[in-house]
N, C-alpha and C positions, 0 to 999 in steps of 0.2 A: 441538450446538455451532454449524454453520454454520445459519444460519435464511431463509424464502425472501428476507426482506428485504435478507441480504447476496448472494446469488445475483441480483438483481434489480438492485444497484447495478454488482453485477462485469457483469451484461449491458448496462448501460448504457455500462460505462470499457471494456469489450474492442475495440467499434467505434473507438474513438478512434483516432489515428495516434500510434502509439510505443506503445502499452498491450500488454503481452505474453502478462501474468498480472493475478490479485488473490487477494491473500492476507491472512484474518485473523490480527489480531496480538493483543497486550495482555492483559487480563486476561481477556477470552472465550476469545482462543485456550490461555493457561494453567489455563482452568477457574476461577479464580478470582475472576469476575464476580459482582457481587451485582447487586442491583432498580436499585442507582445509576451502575454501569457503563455508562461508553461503547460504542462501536463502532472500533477502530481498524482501518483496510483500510489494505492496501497496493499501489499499483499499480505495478507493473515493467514500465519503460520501459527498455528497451535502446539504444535509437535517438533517445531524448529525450522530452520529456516534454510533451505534446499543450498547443497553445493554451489558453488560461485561459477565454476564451469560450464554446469548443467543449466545455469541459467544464462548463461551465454550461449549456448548453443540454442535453447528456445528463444533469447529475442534478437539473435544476429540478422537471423533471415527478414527480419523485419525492419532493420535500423538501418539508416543513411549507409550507406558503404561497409554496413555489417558490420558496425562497431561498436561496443558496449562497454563503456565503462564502470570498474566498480569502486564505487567511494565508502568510505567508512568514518569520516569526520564526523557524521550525525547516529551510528548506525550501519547497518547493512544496506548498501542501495546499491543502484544501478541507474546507469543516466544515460543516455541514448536519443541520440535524432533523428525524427522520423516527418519525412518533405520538411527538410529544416526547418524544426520547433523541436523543442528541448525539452523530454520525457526524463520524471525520475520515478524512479520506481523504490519507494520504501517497504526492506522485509523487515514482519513486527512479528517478533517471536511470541511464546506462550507466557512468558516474564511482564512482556508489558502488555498482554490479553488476558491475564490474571487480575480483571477488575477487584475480585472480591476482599484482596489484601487492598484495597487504597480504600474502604468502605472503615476500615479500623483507621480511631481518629490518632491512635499513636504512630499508623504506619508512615516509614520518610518512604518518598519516591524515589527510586534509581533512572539516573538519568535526566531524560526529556519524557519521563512515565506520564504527568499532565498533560504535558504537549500533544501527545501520539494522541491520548483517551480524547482530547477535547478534538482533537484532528477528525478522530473516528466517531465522536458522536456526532459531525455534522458532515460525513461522507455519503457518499452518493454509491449505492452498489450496483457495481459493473457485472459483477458473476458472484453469486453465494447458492452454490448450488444443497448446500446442506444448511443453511439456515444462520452459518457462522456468523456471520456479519448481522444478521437481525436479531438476533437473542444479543450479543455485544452492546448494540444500541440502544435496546429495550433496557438492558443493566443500565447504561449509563444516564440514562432519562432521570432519574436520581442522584447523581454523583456531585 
């Protein structure tokens, strides 16, 4: 499931400042990937979610023609192809990593807050070298 291309990208967002973890999501990490499937990663920022620049210059060296682009219609991301297949890389701030306010039955969600948590309790981790991504999961095993 995890392939060295997704290990190669998480070593590239770990250096960043705010990147905790990376975790694969979507249809690779549900298995249900075909030939035309994307790449969805996700990087867990606790502390904020690292300069736009700074993050292009970690994944240029690695994209199609060194090319990265950044979208923001969902959020902070970056999307990039790598031997043409189409990588997006979702930054998830400490806002929507803040399980314990969606735990209160009066709290509203900001955003796609379900979406990202339901995203990330069924992610696959790529790099969590301090444990970020598996205490998240273990939260959301009740949610």
């Amino acid at each position: 499931m995890i392939c060295d291309t997704d290990r190669a990208l998480a070593a590239a967002l770990l250096p960043l400042a705010g990147v905790a973890a990376v975790a694969l999501g979507g249809s690779r990490a549900s298995g249900l990937a075909d030939a035309a499937s994307d790449t969805d990663l996700y990087a867990l920022c606790p502390t904020g979610v690292p300069d736009a620049a700074a993050r292009v210059r970690a994944l240029a060296p690695l994209a199609d023609g060194g090319r990265v682009r950044r979208e923001t219609a969902w959020g902070d991301e970056d999307h990039l192809h790598l031997d043409g297949r189409l990588v997006e890389i979702v930054y998830l701030d400490g806002s929507v990593l803040d399980v314990e306010r969606f735990y209160d039955p009066g709290a509203e969600p900001t955003g796609y807050t379900t979406a990202f948590l339901h995203a990330l309790a069924g992610a696959v981790g790529v790099a969590d070298p301090d444990g970020t991504l598996a205490a998240l999961q273990e939260r959301l095993r009740a949610f």
